[in-house]
Structure formats: structure tokens, C-alpha cells
N, C-alpha and C positions, 0 to 999 in steps of 0.2 A: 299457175305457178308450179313450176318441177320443183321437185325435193333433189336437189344436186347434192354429190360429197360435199361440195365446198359450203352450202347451205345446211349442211347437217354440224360440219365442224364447227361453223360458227356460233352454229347454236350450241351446239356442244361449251365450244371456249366461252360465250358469253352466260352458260350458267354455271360453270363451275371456275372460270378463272374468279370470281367473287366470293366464289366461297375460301379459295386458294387463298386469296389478301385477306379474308379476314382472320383464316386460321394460322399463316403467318406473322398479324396484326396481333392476335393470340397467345401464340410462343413468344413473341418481343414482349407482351407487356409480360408475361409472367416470368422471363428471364431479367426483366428492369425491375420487377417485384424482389428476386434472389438477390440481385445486384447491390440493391437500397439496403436490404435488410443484411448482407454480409457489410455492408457500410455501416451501418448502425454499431452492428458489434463490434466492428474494428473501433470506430469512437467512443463507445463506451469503455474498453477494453482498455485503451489507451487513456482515460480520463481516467480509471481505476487507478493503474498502475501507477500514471502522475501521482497520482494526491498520495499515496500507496508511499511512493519515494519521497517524497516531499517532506510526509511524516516520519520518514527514516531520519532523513536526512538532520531533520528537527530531533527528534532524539536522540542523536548522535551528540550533536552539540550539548543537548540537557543533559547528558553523562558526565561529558568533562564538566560543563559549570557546574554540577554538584560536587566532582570531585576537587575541580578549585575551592569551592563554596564549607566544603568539609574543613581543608586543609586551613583555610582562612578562620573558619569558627574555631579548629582544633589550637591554634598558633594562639588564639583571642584567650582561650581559655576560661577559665572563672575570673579574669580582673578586670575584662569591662564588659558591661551588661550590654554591648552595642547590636547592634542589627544583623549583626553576622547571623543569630541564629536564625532569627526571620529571612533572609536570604538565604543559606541554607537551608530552611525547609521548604520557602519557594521554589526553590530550584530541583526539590526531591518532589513534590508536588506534581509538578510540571511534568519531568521525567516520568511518573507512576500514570498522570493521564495518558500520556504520549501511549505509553507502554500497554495501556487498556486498550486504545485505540486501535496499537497495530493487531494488539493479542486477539481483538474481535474479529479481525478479517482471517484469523487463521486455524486451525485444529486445536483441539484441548491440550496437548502435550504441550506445544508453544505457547498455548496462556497460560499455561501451569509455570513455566519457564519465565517468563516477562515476572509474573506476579511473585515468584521467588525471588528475580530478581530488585524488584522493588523496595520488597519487604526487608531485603537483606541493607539495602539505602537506607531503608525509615529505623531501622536499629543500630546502626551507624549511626545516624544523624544524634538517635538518641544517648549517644555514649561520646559523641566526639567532644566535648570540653573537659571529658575527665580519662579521657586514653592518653596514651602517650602519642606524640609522632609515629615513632617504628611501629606500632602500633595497630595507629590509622594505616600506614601503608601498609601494615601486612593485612590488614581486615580487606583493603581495597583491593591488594592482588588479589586476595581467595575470591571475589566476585569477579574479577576481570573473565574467567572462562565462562559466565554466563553472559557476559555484556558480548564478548568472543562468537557466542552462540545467535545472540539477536543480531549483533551485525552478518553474520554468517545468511541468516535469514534471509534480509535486505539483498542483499547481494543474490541469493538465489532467488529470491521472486521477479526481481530486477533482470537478469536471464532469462527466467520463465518467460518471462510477460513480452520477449520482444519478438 
């Protein structure tokens, strides 16, 4: 048997086109490796965000029901001992978890900020049967520019995150 070019090629091609598919076999999986794991982070990223909004979304609402919830206990007064106050402080409660919750996924200056604002609810609450109306509402403006600030918040990690 002659050693022909054409018997040289082949050998040639039959040892090294095998190594060619497996090391192309090689690049795909570790490109379907990159591919899965930039998947990962996109669904985690975006499950964050959700819950992230979700609980905005929720403490938004537990703002005003407290500030309904004030104005309700504020009107009630000292003449009937009814559930306003328990309502009321459910709803200051509520809002203070909420507010921990978001405050935990973000920088200390913003839970410094949530927790002020809280606190500035729970001393309210504790004053609103013996203020006046004008009162309560003025107490509630001066906190609005913190509530201003946490929604502010909301709104920019909701940007961020898309």
C-alpha cells in the first residue's frame, strides 16, 4: 500500500476533524453554561424587583390608611372609647413593618429615613385624640416630605431594576 496525498489527508481529516467537534462541542456547552447563568440572574433580578414593588406598592396604600385611620381616631376623640385607636395603630404597625422591610434592602441613610419616618406616625398616633384637626393636618404635612422621599425611592429602584 502507497502512502498517497489523498491517504495522508484522510488521515489527517480523520484525526483531527474529531478533535474539531469535540472542541466546538466544548465552546457550545460553555457558551450554554454563560447563557443559563445570565438567565438565572435575569429571574432572580426580576423576582427581586417584583416583591421589591409589590411592597412599595403595599406601603403606599398603608400611608394613607393610617392617615385615614388618624383622622378617624382624631374626629372620635375622647367620647367613645371605640376601635379607632386599635385601627389606628394597626395601620401605623403595618406601615412601620412595610417600612423595615423596604429599609432592609437598601443603604443606611434610607433606613435612617423609613425609621424616622415611622417614628414620626407612632407619635402622631400617640397624640391624635387630644390635637386639634388643624393640628393633625399640620403634623401630617411636616411628614409628607419624608413619605415624598420613600416614594421617590420606589420609583427609582423600579427604573433601576428594568
Amino acid at each position: 500500500m502507497t502512502d498517497t496525498p489523498e491517504s495522508r489527508t484522510r488521515a489527517v481529516l480523520l484525526g483531527y476533524f474529531p478533535m474539531f467537534i469535540a472542541t466546538l462541542s466544548l465552546v457550545t456547552s460553555i457558551y450554554n453554561g454563560y447563557l443559563n447563568s445570565k438567565f438565572v440572574d435575569l429571574v432572580q433580578n426580576n423576582v427581586g424587583r417584583v416583591e421589591y414593588m409589590k411592597s412599595c406598592r403595599e406601603i403606599i396604600e398603608a400611608y394613607f390608611q393610617v392617615k385615614v385611620r388618624l383622622r378617624v381616631l382624631n374626629a372620635a376623640s375622647d367620647r367613645t372609647p371605640g376601635g379607632e385607636q386599635t385601627e389606628a395603630a394597626t395601620a401605623v404597625a403595618k406601615f412601620a413593618a412595610l417600612g423595615t422591610y423596604l429599609a432592609n434592602l437598601r443603604d443606611e441613610a434610607i433606613r435612617a429615613r423609613y425609621t424616622k419616618l415611622s417614628q414620626e406616625l407612632e407619635k402622631i398616633l400617640a397624640e391624635a385624640r387630644r390635637i386639634s384637626p388643624d393640628e393633625l393636618t399640620k403634623r401630617l404635612n411636616a411628614i409628607e416630605p419624608l413619605f415624598a422621599e420613600m416614594n421617590d425611592d420606589c420609583v427609582k429602584s423600579a427604573k433601576v431594576a428594568k
